[in-house]
N, C-alpha and C positions, 0 to 999 in steps of 0.2 A: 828246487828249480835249478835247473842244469843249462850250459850252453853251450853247443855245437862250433865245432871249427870247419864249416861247409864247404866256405870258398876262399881262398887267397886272392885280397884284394889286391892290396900294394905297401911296400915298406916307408914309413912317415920317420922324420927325423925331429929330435927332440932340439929343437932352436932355441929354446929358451933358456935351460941349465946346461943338458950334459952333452950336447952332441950325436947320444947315442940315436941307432933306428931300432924303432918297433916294427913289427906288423900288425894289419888290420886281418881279423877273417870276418866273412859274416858269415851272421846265424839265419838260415832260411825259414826255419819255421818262426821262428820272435821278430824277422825283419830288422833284425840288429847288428850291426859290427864292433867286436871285440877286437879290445887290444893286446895283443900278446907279446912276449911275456909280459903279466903283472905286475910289478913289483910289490912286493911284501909291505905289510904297514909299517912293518920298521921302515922299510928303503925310503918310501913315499918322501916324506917330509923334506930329504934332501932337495928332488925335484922340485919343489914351490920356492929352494932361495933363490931367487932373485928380487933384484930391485926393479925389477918391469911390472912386478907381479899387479896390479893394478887396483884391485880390487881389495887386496889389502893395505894400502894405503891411501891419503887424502889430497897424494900428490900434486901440485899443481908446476913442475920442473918444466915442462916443454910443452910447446903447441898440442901438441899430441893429448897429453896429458890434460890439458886446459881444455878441449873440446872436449873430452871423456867426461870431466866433472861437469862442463855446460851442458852435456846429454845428458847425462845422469839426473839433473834436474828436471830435466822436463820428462826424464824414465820415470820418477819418485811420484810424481804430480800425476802422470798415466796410472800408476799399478794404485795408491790411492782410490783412485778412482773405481777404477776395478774391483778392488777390494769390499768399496764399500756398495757395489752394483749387488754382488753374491750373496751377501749376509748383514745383519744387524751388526753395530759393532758389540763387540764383544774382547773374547779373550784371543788372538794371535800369537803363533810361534814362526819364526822366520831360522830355519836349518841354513846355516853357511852367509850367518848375519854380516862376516865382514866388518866394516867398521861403524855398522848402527844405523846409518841413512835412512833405510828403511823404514825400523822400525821407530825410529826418530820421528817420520814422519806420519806413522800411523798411531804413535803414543798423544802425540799434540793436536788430533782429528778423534779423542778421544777411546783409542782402543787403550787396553791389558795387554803389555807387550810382549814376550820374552824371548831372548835369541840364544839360539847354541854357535859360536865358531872357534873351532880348532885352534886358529892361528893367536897365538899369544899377544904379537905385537895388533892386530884387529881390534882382536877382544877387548885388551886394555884401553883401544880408543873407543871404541860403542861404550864401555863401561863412564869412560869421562863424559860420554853424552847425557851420563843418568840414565841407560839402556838397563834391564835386568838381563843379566847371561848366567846360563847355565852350563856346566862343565859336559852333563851328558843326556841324553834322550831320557836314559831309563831311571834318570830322576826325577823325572815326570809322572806324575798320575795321570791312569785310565781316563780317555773320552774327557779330555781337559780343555782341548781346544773348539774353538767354532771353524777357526782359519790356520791352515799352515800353508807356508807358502817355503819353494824351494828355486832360486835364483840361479840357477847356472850354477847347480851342487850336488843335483842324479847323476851327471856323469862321472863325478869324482869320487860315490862312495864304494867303497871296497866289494860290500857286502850286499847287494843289491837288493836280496831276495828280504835279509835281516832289513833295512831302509824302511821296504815295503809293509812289511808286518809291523812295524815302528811304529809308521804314520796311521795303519789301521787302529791299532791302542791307542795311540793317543786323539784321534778325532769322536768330536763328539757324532753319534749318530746319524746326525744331519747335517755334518761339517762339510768342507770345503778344501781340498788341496789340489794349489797351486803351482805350476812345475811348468821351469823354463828350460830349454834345451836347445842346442846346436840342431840344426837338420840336413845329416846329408845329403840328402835329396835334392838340397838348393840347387840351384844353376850356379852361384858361386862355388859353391863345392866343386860342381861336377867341371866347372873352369881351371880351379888348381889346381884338382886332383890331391896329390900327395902333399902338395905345398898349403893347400887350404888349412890355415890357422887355429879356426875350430875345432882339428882332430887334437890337437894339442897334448900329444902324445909326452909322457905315459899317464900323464896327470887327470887327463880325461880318459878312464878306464872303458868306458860305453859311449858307445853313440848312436843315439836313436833317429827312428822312424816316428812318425804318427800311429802306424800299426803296433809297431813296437810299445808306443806307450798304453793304447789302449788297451792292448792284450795283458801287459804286466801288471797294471793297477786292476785288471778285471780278476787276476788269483786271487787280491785282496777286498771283491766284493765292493770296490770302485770303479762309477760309471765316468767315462769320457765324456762331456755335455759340448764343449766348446773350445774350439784351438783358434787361438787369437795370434797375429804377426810382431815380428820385431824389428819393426821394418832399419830402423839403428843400424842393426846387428850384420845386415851385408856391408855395410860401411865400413864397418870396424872392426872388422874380418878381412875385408879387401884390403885395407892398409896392411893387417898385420902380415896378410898371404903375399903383396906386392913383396914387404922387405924382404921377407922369409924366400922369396923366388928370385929375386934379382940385387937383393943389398939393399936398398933404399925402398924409401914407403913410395914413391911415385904414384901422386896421390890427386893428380889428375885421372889417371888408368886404374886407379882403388875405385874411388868416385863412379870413371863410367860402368865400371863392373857392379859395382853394388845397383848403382841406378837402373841397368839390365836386370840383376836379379829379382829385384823387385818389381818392375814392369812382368817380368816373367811369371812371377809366381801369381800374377792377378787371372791368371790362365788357369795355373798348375795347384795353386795355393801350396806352394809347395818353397816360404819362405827361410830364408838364411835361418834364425831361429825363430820356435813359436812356443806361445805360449798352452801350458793345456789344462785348463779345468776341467777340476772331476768330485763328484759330488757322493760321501758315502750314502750307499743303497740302504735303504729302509727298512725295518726290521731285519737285517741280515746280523746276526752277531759275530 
């Protein structure tokens, strides 16, 4: 699987570690935009330190922070439910677990939980939760899961195409993967343009389409059944796009942008992120 540099979008700067600008191209035929350059998996790691990073920690330091974990709550109580719409419970793997939340709360709703995340300081907290984490995918046995689910973590991995054949091994037959993602497409997006927070350059390597996802989970003999909104997610993108464009979170003008986006996409369905189940195809090996 290969990706074309078609079109030069526009150059996105990295606000959160280094300063530096990337560029976006898209891919016309995958309906994708690529971030280029890449950084190496060595490089990577550098760009995640900071202390804003949010999702790897349980922070509650500021207003900001404090609403994040009161979404979060009522995110946890949503995807639950979701979860348990799709499938029996069973056995669950959550890629890019973070600090457990998650799976905290589908272990206690009685799933088999197990989570992979990279980040040390995460892990060691999911791990204090009584979460099981594993080091790496390919410790995993074949067609183990019933559910995987991937939180706002397709766009971070290096290796896209290896991800995709991952998740194929390891679902069982009749499984279930779950995959949240940024959408440029939003009206928030196409609002900030370069500034939109989302693209979150270089950290977020890919940024998808709806076409995009359906097309690339179809290589692996996964069907797209259902794309569901997050509707949060213009919210909390618009603050972070506010600061990133003018210094402060002005979070009156976040607010009425998110509330636009969302209004809008009840047209367009064409939401800040969405969520998108997909279900493996039946007898396909």
């Amino acid at each position: 699987m290969s990706f074309s540099k078609d079109k030069f979008v526009f150059k996105v700067k990295d606000h959160s570690v280094s300063g530096e600008e990337f560029e976006l191209w898209m891919d016309r035929q995958w309906e994708l935009l690529v971030t280029h350059p890449q950084p190496t998996p060595e490089q990577l790691p550098a760009y995640y330190e900071s202390a804003d990073y949010i999702s790897h920690t349980d922070g509650k330091r500021t207003l900001f922070e404090k609403a994040y974990q009161f979404v979060k709550g009522i995110a946890l109580a949503n995807k639950l439910q979701l979860i348990n719409s799709m499938s029996p419970k069973g056995t669950i793997l959550d890629i890019g677990a973070g600090t457990g939340d998650f799976l905290l709360t589908c272990k206690n709703d009685g799933w088999q939980a197990t989570g992979i995340e990279p980040s040390a300081k995460a892990k060691s907290i999911a791990e204090s939760k009584g979460i099981t984490m594993t080091a790496s995918q390919n410790d995993l046995p074949d067609r183990s899961f019933d559910v995987i689910t991937m939180w706002h973590v397709l766009e971070h991995v290096p290796d896209l195409e290896a991800q995709l054949q991952s998740l194929k091994r390891l679902l069982k037959p009749e499984g279930t993967v779950i995959v949240a993602v940024p959408n440029f497409k939003s009206y928030d997006a196409q609002h900030y343009q370069s500034y939109w927070a989302a693209y979150d350059v270089p950290i977020h390597l890919w940024h998808f389409s709806k076409t995009a996802i359906e097309k690339l989970f179809a290589q692996q003999t996964m069907q797209l059944v259902k794309v569901l909104p997050m509707k949060f997610d213009s919210y909390y993108v618009s603050l972070l796009s506010e600061k990133y464009k003018t210094g402060k979170m002005n979070y009156v003008k976040a607010v009425w942008i998110g509330w636009r986006s969302n209004v809008r996409a009840k047209q367009t369905k064409e939401y800040s992120s969405h969520i998108y189940v997909l279900k493996n195809m039946k007898n396909v090996k």
